[in-house]
C-alpha atoms as a printed R data frame, in Angstrom:
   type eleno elety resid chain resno      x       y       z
1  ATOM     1    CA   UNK     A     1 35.521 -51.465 -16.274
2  ATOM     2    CA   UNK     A     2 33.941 -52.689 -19.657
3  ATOM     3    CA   UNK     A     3 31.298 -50.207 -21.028
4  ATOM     4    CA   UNK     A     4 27.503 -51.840 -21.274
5  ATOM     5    CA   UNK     A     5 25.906 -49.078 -22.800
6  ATOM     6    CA   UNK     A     6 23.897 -48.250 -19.896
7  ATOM     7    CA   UNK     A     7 24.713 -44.412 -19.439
8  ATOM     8    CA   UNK     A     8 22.107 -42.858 -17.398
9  ATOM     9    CA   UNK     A     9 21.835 -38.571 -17.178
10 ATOM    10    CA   UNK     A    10 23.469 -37.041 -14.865
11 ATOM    11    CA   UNK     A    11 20.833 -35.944 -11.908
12 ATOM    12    CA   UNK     A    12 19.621 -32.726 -12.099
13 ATOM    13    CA   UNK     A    13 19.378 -31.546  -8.473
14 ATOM    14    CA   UNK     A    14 16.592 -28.382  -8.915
15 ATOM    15    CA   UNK     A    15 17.624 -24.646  -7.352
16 ATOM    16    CA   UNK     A    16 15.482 -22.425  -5.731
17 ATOM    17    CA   UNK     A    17 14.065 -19.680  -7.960
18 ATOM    18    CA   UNK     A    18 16.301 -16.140  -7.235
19 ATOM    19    CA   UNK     A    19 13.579 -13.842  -5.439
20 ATOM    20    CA   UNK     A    20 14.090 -10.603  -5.743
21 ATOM    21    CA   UNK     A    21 15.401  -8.558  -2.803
22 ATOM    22    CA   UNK     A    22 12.629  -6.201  -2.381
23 ATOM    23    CA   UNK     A    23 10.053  -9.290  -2.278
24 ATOM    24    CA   UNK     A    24 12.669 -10.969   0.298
25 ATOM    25    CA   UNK     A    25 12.227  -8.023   2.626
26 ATOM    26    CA   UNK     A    26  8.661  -7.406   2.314
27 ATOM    27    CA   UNK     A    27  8.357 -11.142   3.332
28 ATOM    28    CA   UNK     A    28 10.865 -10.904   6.323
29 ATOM    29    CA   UNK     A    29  9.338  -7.709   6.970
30 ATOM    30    CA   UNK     A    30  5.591  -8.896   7.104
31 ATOM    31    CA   UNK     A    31  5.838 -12.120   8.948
32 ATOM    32    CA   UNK     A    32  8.129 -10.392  12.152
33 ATOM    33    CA   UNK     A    33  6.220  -7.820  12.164
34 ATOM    34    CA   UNK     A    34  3.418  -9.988  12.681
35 ATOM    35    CA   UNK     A    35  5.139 -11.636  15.206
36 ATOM    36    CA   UNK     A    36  6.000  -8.111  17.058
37 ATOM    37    CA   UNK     A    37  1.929  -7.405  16.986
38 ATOM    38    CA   UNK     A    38  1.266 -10.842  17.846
39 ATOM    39    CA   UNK     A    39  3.261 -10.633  20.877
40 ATOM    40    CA   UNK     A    40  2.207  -6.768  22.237
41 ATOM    41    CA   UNK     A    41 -0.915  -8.708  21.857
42 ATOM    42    CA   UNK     A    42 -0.124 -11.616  24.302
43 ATOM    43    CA   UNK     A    43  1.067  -8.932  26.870
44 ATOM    44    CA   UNK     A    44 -1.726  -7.117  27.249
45 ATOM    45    CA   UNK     A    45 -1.310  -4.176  24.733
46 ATOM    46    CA   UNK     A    46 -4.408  -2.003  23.388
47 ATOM    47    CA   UNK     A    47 -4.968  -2.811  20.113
48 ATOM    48    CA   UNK     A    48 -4.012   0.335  18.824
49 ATOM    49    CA   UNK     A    49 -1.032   0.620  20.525
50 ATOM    50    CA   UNK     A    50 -0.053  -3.043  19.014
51 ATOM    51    CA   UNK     A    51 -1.076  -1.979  15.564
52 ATOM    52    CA   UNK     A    52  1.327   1.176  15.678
53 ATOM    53    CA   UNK     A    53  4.029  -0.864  17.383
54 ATOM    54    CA   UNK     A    54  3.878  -3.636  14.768
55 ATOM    55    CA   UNK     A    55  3.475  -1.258  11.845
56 ATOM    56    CA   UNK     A    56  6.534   0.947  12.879
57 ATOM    57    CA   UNK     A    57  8.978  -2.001  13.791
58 ATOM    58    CA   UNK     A    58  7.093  -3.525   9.956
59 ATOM    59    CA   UNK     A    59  8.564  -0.769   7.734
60 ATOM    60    CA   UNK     A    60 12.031  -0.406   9.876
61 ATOM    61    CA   UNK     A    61 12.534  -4.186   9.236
62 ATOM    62    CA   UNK     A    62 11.687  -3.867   5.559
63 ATOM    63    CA   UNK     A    63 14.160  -1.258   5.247
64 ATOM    64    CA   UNK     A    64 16.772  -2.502   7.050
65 ATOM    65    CA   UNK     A    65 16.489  -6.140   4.892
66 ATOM    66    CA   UNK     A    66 16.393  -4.122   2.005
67 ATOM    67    CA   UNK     A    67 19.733  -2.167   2.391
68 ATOM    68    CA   UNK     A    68 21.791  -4.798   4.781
69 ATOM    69    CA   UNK     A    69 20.253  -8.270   3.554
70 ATOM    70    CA   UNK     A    70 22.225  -8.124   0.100
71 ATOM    71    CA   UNK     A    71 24.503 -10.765   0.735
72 ATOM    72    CA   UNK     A    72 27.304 -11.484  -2.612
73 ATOM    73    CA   UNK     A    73 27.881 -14.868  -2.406
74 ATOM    74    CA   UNK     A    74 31.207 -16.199  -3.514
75 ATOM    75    CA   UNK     A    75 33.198 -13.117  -3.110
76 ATOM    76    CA   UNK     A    76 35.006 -12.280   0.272
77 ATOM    77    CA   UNK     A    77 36.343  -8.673   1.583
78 ATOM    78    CA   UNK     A    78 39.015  -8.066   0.236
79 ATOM    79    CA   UNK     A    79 39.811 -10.430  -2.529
80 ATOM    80    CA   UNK     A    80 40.671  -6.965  -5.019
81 ATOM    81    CA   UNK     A    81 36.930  -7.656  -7.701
C-alpha cells in the first residue's frame, strides 16, 4: 500500500473523569434513599415515619458503598500483587 501522505490522528475516545469514592457513595446513597422515602410514601407511611426510614437506610447505604464499593480493576484474587 503506497503512502499518500494523508495520516490522520489517531481518535481520541474521551474517559470518564475518576470520582472520588466518598462522592460515589454519597450519590448512590442519596438517590436510593430517595427512592426508599419515595416508596414508604406510596404505601401509605406518615411522613415522619418515611423521613426516619429513608434517613436511616440513607447513611447505612453510604457506608456500606463507602467500605464495599472499592472495586480494583485489573487485578484478580489471588494473582500474588
Amino acid at each position: 500500500m503506497a503512502d499518500n501522505g494523508d495520516e490522520r490522528p489517531q481518535l481520541h475516545i474521551p474517559h470518564p473523569p475518576d470520582i472520588d469514592q466518598g462522592v460515589q457513595a454519597f450519590l448512590w446513597a442519596i438517590v436510593l434513599g430517595f427512592l426508599i422515602w419515595l416508596f414508604l410514601m406510596g404505601i401509605g407511611s406518615s411522613v415522619a415515619f418515611a423521613t426516619v426510614i429513608g434517613a436511616l437506610a440513607t447513611a447505612g447505604i453510604f457506608f456500606a458503598v463507602r467500605i464495599f464499593g472499592e472495586e480494583q480493576l485489573g487485578r484478580t484474587p489471588g494473582d500474588g500483587r
